[in-house]
SERO-4910 file (N, C-alpha, C, O; in steps of 0.05 Angstrom, whole numbers):
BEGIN
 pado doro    nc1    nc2    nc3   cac1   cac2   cac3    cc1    cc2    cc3    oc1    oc2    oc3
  Unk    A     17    -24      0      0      0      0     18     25      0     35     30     17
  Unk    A     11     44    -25     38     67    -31     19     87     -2     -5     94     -1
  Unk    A     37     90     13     35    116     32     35    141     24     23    157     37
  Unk    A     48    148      3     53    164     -8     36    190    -25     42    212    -33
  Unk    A      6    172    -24    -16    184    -38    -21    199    -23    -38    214    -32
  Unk    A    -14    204      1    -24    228     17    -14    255      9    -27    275      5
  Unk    A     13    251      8     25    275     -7     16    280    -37     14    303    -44
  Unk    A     12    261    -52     12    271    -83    -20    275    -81    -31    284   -101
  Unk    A    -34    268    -61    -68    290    -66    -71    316    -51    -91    329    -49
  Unk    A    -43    323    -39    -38    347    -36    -50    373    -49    -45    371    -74
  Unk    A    -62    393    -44    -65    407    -64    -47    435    -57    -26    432    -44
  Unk    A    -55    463    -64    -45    481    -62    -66    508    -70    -73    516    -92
  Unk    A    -71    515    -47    -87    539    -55    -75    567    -67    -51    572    -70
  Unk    A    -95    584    -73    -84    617    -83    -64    634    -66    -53    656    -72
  Unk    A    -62    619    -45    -41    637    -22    -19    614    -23     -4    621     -5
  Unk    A    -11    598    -32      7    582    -36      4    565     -7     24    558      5
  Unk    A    -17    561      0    -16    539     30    -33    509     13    -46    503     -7
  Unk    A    -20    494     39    -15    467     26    -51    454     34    -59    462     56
  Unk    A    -67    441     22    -97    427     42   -106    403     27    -98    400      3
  Unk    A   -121    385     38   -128    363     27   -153    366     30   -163    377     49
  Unk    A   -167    355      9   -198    347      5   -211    331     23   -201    310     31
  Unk    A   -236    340     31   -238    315     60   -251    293     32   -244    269     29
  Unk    A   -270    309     15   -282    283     -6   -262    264    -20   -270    243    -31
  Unk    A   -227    274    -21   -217    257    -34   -201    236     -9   -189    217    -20
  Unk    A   -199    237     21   -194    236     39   -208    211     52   -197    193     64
  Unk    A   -240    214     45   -252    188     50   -253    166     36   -260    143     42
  Unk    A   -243    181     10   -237    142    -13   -211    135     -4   -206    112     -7
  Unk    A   -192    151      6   -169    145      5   -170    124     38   -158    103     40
  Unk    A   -180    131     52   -189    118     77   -202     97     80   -206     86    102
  Unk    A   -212     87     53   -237     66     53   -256     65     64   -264     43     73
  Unk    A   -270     86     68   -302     95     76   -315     89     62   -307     98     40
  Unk    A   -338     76     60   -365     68     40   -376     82     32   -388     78     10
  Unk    A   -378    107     48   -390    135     38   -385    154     57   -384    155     81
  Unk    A   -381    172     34   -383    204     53   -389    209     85   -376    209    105
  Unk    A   -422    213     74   -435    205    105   -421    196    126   -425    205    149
  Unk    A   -404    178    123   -397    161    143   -371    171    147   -360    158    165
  Unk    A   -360    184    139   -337    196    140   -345    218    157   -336    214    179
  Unk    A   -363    245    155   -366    266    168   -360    264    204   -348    280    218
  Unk    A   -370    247    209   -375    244    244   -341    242    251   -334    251    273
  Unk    A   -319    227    230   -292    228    242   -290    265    238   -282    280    256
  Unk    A   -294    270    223   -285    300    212   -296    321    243   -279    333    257
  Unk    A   -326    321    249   -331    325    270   -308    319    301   -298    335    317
  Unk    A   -306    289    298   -285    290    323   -263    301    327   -251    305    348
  Unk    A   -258    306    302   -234    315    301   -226    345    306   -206    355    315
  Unk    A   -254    356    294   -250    379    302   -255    389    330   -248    410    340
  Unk    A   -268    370    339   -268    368    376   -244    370    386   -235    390    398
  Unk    A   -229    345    382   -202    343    385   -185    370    376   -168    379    392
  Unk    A   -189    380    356   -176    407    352   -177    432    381   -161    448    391
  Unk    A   -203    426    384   -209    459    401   -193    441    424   -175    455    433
  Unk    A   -196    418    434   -191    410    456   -153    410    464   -139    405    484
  Unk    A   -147    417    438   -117    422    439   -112    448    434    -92    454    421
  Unk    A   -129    469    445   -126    494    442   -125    509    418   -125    533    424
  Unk    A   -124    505    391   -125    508    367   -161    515    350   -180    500    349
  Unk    A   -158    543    338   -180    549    323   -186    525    308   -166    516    297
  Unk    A   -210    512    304   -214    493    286   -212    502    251   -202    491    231
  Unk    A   -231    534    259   -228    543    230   -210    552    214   -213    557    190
  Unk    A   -188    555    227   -162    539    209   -145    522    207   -122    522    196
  Unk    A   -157    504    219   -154    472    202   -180    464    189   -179    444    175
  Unk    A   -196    473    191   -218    454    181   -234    481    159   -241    501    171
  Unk    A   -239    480    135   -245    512    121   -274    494    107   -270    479     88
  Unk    A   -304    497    121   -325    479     95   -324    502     75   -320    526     77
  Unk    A   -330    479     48   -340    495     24   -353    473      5   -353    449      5
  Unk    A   -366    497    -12   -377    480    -34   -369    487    -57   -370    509    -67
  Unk    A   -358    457    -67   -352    454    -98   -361    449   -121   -357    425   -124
  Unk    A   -369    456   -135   -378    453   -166   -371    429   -177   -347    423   -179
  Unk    A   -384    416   -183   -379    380   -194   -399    375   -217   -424    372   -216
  Unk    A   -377    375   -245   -396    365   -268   -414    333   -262   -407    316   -245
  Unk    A   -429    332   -275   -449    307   -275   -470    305   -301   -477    326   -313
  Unk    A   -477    282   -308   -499    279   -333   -526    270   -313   -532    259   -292
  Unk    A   -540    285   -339   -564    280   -330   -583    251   -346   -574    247   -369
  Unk    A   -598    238   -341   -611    214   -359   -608    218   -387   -609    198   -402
  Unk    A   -602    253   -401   -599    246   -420   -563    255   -430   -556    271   -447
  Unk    A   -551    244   -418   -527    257   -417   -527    281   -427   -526    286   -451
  Unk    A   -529    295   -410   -530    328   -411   -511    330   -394   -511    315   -374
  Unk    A   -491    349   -398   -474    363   -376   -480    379   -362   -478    402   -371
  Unk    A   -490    375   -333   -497    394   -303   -481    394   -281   -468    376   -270
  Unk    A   -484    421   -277   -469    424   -254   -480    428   -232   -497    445   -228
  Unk    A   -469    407   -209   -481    408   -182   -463    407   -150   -442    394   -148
  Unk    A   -470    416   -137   -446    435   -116   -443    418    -92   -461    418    -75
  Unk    A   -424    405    -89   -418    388    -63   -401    396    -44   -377    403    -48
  Unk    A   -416    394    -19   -401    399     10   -375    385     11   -371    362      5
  Unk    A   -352    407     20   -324    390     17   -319    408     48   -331    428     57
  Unk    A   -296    393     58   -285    406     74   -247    406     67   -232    386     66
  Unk    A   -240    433     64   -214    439     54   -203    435     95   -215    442    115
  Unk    A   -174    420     91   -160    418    109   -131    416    106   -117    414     86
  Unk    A   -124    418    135    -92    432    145    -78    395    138    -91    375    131
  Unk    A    -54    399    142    -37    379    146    -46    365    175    -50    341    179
  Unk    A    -49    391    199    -59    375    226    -85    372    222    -94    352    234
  Unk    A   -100    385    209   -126    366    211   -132    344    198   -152    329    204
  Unk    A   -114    339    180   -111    300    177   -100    285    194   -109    262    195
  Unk    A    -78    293    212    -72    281    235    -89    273    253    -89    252    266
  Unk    A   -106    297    254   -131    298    272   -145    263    264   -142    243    279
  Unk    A   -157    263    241   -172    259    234   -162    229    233   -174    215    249
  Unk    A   -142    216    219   -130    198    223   -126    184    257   -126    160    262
  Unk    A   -123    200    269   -123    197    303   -163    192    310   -170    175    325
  Unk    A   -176    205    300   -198    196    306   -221    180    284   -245    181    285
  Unk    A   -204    167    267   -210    149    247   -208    112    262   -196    101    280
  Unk    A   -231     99    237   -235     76    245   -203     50    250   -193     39    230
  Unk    A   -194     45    276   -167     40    280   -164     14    267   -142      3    262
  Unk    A   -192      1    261   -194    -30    255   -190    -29    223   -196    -48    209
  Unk    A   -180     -8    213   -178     -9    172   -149    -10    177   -137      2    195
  Unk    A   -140    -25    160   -108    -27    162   -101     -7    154    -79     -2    162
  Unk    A   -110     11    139   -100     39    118    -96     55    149    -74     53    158
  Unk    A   -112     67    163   -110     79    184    -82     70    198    -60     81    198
  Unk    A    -93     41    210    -62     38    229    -37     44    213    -18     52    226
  Unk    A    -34     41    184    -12     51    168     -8     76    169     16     84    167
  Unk    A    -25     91    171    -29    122    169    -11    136    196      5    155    197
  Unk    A    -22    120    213    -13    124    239     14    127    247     24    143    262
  Unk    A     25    105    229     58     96    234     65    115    217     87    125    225
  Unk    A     55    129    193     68    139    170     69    165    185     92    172    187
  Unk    A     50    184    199     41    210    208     70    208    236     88    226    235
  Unk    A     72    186    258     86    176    277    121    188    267    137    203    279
  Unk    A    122    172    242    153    181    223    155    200    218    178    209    221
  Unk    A    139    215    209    133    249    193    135    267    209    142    289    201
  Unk    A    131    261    243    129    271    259    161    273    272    171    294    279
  Unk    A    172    247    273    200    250    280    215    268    268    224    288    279
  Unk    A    220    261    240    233    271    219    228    297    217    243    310    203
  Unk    A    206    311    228    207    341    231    218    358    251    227    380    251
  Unk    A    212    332    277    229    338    303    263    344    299    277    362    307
  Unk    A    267    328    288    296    319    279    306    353    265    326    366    271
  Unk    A    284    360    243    296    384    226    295    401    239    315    415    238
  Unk    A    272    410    259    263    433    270    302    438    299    316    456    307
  Unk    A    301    415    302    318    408    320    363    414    307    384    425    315
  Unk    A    353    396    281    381    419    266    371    452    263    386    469    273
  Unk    A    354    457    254    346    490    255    363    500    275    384    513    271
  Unk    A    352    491    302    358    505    319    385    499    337    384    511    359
  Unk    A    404    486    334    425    481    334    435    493    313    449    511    322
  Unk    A    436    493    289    451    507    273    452    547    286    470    565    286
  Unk    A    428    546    294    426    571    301    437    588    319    442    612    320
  Unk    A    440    561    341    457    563    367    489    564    365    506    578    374
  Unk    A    486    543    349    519    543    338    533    570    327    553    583    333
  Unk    A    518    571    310    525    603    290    529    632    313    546    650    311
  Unk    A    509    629    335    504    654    350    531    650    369    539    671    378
  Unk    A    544    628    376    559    623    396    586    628    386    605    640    396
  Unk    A    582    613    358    614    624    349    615    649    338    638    656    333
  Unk    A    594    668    330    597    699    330    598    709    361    601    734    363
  Unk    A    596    700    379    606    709    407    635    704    411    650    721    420
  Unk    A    642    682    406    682    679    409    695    700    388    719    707    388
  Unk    A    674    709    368    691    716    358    702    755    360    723    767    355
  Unk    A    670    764    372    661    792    382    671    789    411    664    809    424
  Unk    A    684    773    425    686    778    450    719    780    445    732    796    459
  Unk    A    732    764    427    762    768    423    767    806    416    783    821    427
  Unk    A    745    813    392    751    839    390    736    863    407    736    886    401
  Unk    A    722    852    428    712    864    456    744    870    474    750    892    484
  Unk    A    762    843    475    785    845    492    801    860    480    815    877    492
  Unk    A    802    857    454    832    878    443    826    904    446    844    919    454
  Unk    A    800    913    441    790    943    449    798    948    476    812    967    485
  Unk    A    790    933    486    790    933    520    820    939    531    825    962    539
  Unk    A    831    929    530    863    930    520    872    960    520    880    976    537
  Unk    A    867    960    490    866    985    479    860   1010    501    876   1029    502
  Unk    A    842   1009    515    827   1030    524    845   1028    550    838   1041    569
  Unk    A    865   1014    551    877   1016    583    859   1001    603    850   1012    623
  Unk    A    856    984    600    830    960    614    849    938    633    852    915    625
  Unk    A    860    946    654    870    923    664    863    910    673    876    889    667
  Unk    A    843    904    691    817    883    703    805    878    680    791    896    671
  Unk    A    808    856    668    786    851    647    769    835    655    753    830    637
  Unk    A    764    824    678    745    802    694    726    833    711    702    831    710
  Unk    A    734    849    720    716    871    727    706    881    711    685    892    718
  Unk    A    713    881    679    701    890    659    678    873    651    657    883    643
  Unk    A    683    845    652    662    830    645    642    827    667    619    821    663
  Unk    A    649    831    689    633    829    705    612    850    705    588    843    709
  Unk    A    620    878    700    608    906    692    583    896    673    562    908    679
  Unk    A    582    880    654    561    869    627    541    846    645    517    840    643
  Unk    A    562    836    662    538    810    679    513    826    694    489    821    697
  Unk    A    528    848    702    517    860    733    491    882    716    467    885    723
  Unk    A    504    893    694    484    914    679    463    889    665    439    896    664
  Unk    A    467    872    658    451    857    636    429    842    653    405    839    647
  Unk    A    446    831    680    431    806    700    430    823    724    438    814    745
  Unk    A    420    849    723    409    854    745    416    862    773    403    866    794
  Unk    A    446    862    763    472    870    788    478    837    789    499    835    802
  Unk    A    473    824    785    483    792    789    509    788    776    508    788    751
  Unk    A    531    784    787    565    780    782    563    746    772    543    733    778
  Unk    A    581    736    759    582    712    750    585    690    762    587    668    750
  Unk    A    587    692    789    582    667    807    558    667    812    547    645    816
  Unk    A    542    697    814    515    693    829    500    682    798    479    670    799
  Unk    A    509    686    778    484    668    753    505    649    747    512    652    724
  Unk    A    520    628    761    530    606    758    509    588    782    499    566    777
  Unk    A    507    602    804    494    592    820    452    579    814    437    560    818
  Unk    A    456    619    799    416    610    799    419    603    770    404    619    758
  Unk    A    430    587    754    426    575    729    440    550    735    444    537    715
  Unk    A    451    538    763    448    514    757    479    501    746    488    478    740
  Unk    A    488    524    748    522    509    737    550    510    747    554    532    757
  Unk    A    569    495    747    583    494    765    607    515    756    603    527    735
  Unk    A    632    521    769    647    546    767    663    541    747    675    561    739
  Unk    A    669    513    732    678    507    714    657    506    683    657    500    659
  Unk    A    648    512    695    625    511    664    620    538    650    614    555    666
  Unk    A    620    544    629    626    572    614    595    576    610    580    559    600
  Unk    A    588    602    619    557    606    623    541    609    593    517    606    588
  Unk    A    572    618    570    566    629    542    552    601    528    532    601    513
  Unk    A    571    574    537    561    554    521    536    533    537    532    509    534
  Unk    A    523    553    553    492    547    567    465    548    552    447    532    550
  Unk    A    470    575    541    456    601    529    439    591    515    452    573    503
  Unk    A    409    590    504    402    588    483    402    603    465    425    612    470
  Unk    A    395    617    444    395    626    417    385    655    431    399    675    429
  Unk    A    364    655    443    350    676    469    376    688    469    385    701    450
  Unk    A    389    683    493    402    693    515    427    702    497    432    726    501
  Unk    A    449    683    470    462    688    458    459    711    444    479    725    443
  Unk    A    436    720    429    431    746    421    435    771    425    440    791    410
  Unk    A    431    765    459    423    789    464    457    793    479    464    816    477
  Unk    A    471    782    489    500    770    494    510    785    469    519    808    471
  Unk    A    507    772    449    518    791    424    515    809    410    529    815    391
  Unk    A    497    820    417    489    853    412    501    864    432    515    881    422
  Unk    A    505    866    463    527    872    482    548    871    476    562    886    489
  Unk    A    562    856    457    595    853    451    602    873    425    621    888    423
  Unk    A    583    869    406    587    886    383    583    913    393    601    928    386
  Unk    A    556    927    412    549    954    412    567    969    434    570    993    438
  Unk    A    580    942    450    611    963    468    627    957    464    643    963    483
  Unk    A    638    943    444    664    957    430    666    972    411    688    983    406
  Unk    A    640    978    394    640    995    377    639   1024    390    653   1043    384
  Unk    A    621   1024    406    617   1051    432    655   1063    435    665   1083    427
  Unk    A    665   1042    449    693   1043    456    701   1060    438    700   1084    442
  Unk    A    712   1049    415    720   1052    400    719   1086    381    737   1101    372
  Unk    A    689   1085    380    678   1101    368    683   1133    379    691   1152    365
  Unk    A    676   1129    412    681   1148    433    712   1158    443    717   1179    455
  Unk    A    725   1142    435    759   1136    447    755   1138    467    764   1158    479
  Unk    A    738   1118    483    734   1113    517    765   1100    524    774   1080    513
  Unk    A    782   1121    551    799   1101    555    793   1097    590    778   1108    606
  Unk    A    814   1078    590    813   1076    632    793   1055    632    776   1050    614
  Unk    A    795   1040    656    777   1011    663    750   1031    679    730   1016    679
  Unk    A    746   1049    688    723   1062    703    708   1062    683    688   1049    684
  Unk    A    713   1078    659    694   1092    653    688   1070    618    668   1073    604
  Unk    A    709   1051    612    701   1029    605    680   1015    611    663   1007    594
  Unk    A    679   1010    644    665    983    656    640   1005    646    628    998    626
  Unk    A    634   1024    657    618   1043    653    596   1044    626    572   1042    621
  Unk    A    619   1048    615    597   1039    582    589   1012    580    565   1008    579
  Unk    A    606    988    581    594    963    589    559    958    599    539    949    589
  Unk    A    569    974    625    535    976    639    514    973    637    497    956    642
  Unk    A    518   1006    619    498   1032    609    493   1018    587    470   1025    580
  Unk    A    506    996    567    494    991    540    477    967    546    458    960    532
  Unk    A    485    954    570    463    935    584    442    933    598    426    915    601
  Unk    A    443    967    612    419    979    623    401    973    607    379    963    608
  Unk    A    418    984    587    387   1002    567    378    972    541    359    976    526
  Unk    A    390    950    539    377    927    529    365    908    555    346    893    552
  Unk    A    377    912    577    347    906    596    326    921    596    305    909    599
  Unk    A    324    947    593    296    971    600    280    956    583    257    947    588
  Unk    A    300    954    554    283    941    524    274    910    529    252    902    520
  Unk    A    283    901    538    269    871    551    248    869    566    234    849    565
  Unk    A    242    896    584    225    893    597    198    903    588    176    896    596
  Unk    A    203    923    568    186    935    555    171    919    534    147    922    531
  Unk    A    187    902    520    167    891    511    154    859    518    143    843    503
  Unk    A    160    858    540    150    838    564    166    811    555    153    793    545
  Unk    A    189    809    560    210    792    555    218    783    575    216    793    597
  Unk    A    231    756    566    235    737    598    265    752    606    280    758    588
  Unk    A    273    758    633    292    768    640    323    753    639    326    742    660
  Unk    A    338    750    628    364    734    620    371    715    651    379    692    650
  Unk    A    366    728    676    375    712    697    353    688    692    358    665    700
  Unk    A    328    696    678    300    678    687    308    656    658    294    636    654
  Unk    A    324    660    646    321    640    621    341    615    630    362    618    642
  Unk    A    329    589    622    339    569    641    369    557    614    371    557    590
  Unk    A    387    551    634    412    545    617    397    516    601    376    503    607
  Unk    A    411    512    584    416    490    560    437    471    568    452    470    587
  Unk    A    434    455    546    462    441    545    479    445    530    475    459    510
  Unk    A    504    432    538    529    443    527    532    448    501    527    433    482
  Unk    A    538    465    499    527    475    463    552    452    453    550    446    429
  Unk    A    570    442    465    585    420    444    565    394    437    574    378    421
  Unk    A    543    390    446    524    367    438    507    381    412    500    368    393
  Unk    A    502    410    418    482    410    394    517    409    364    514    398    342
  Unk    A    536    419    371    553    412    349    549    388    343    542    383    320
  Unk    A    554    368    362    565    332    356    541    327    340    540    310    323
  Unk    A    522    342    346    488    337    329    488    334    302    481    314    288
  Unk    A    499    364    295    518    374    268    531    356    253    524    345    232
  Unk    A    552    352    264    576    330    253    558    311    247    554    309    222
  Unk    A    542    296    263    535    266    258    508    273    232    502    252    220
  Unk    A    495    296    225    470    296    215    495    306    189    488    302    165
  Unk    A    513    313    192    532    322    159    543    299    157    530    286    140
  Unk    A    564    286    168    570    250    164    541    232    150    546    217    132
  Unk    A    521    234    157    502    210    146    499    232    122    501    215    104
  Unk    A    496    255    108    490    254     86    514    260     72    510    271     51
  Unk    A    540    254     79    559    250     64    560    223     57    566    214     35
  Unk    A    551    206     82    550    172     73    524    170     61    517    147     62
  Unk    A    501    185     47    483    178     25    488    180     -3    476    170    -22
  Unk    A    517    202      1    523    215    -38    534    189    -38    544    180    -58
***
């Protein structure tokens, strides 16, 4: 049994979104009729609201225009109830479909896989994303130090501490080693999610460029700008009701979402 007909009765509407026919949906299901099909469509859309989701967009009724002959083969046109649907409202629907048709339990396993395999992508997404944001931090924090340097910065651990304390709230880097959970050997940068890295790196690029820009010299009035450029991306965090960087919970070692990398680039070098 090709699984596959799910995708190729795919259609594509005028906004370029993807929906399936519920009328082509119930032959493909082995329903006897229509009729008998509607009451899963119903549950399903129960099941929709009951997962917090508008039904009416997953589930869109309409009526379609359908040639037909008449006794004297005449060509007429007559308008049948369809219901246009989402990708999850076949899930739905499949989940509250008859479990005793083998097509179903296949459906099940096939929707089960479809489901991994997106986990899987959604999951490189966001490791790639993490990755990318972390190694533009080694690389803005090397030309954060040479500035720093530059500016006559001899405490450069008071300097960084100056960005902990402005960004986390007066919190120094033991006190968010402590309330995130991590030990004094663990680098707080490779905790971070994609969140927290962001906003980490808009702090490294916007004070050394400040530095720079200003010819700020001396560690006072350095740490100083540090701060003040972290003040004012907390004010902005709060304003637009954003989780506070101490409140965002650490990750794992960003060297696992790499090993992720390597191993998801190795298997499609071992497919060419």
């Amino acid at each position: 049994m090709d699984l596959k007909i799910f995708e190729t009765s795919k259609r594509i509407n005028e906004y370029n979104q993807e929906y399936w026919s519920a009328r082509e949906l119930w032959k493909i299901l082995e329903y006897s009729e229509y009729r008998h099909f509607k009451p899963v469509i119903e549950k399903a859309k129960i099941a929709c609201i009951n997962s917090w989701y508008d039904p009416d967009e997953h589930f869109e009724d309409v009526l379609e225009p359908q040639k037909s002959r008449n006794q004297y083969w005449e060509t007429e046109w007559q308008t049948l109830e369809d219901v246009k649907l989402s990708r999850y409202a076949c899930y739905l629907i499949i989940e509250n479909a008859d479990p005793s048709k083998e097509i179903v339990a296949l459906w099940h396993t096939y929707f089960a896989l479809q489901t991994r395999k997106q986990e899987i992508q959604d999951q490189a997404s966001k490791d790639k994303q993490r990755v990318y944001l972390r190694n533009e931090m080694k690389t803005h924090n090397k030309k954060l130090a040479s500035t720093a340097k530059e500016a006559w910065v001899r405490n450069y651990a008071d300097f960084i501490d100056a960005w902990y304390m402005g960004l986390y709230g007066w919190m120094r880097q033991a006190q968010i080693h402590k309330k995130k959970w991590l030990s004094e050997k663990e680098k707080i940068l490779d905790h971070m999610d994609s969140e927290e890295l962001a906003a980490n790196l808009f702090r490294a690029t916007q004070t050394e460029a400040k530095i720079r820009r200003e010819n700020i010299k001396w560690q006072n009035k350095a740490s100083l700008t540090h701060y003040e450029i972290w003040k004012k991306v907390r004010k902005t965090i709060q304003e637009i009701w954003g989780t506070m960087p101490e409140d965002l919970p650490s990750v794992e070692n960003i060297k696992m979402a790499e090993k992720r990398l390597k191993n998801e680039e190795k298997k499609k070098l071992g497919k060419k």
